[in-house]
N, C-alpha and C positions, 0 to 999 in steps of 0.2 A: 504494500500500500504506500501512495505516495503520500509525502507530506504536502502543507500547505506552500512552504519555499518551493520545494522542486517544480508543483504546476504551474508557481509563477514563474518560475525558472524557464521553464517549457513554453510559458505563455510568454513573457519576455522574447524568448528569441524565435519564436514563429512571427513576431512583429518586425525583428532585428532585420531576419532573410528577404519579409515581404518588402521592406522597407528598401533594403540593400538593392533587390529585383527592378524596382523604381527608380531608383539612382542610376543604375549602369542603363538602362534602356532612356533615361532622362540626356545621359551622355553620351550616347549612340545617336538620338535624334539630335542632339547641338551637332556633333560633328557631320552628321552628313548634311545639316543645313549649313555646312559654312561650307562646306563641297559643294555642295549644287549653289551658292550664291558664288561661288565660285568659276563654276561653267559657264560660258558666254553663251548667252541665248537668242536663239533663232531669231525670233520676234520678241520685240519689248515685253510683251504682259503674260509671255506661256513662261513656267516654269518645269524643270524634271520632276519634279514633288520627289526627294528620296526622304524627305523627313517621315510620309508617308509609310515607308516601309515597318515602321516601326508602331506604328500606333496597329 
């Protein structure tokens, strides 16, 4: 049986992971936006959308 610490323990860091999850996908869509603000584009108002790929 677990204790009262340990579930918060457990409950702590299934927050810690999802949180973390969010961050690295938070910095995966900045950098491909700064890629594709980067690629000179065909026509003024079309963008690649790679920030897209991530949502």
């Amino acid at each position: 049986m677990k204790s009262g610490l340990e579930k918060r323990a457990e409950d702590v860091r299934g927050r810690v992971e999802k949180l973390s999850l969010v961050a690295m996908a938070t910095v995966f869509e900045l950098v491909l936006f700064v890629l594709d603000s980067a690629i000179p584009k065909p026509i003024p108002w079309i963008k690649i959308g790679l920030a897209n790929i991530v949502t």
